[in-house]
C-alpha positions in Angstrom: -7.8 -19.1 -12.9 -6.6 -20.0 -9.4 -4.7 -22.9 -10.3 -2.8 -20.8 -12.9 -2.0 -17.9 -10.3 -1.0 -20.8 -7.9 1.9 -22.1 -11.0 2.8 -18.9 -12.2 5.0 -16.7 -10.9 5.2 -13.3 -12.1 8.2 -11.0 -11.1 7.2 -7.1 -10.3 9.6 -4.7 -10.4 10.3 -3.1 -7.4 9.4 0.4 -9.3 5.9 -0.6 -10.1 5.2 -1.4 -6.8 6.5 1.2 -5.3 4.6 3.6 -7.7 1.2 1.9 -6.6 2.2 1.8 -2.9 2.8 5.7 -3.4 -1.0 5.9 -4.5 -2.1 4.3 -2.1 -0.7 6.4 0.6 -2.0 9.7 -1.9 -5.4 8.5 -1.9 -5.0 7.4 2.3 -3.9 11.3 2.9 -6.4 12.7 0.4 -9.2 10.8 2.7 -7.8 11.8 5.7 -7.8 15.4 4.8 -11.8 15.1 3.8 -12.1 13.7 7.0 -10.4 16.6 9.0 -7.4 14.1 9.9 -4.0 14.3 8.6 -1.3 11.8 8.4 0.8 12.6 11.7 -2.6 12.0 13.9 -3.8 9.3 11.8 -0.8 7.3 12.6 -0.4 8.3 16.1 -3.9 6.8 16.2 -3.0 3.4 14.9 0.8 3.6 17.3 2.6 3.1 13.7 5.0 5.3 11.8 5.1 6.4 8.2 8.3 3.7 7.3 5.7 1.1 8.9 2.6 2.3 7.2 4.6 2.6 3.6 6.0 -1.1 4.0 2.7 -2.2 4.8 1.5 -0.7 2.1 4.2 -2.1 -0.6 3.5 -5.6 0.8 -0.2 -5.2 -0.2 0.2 -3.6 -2.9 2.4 -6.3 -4.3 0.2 -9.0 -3.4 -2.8 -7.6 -4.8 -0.5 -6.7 -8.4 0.3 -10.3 -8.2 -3.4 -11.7 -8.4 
């Protein structure tokens, strides 16, 4: 299955990932929240901003849609 991820390339549209890199951030806030955190404070903690945070997200997110 490796080898055939390694020769294939499969093309994601940038809509699709943005859509799952939006979840991800949902769910990140939603456990932040149970936690007593929000997202202001959570990324002052990690010295990042949102823009950061939500690229970093896409670029997982795209990665993991790919495999």
């Amino acid at each position: 299955m490796q080898k055939l991820l390694e020769t294939v390339s499969i093309k994601l549209s940038d809509l699709i990932i943005e859509s799952e890199a939006n979840h991800r951030l949902t769910h990140l806030a939603d456990n932040l929240t149970n936690l007593g955190m929000d997202v202001p404070k959570y990324l002052d903690s990690k010295k990042t901003t949102l823009e950061e945070l939500k690229a970093k997200m896409a670029q997982e997110a795209q990665k993991d849609l790919q495999t």
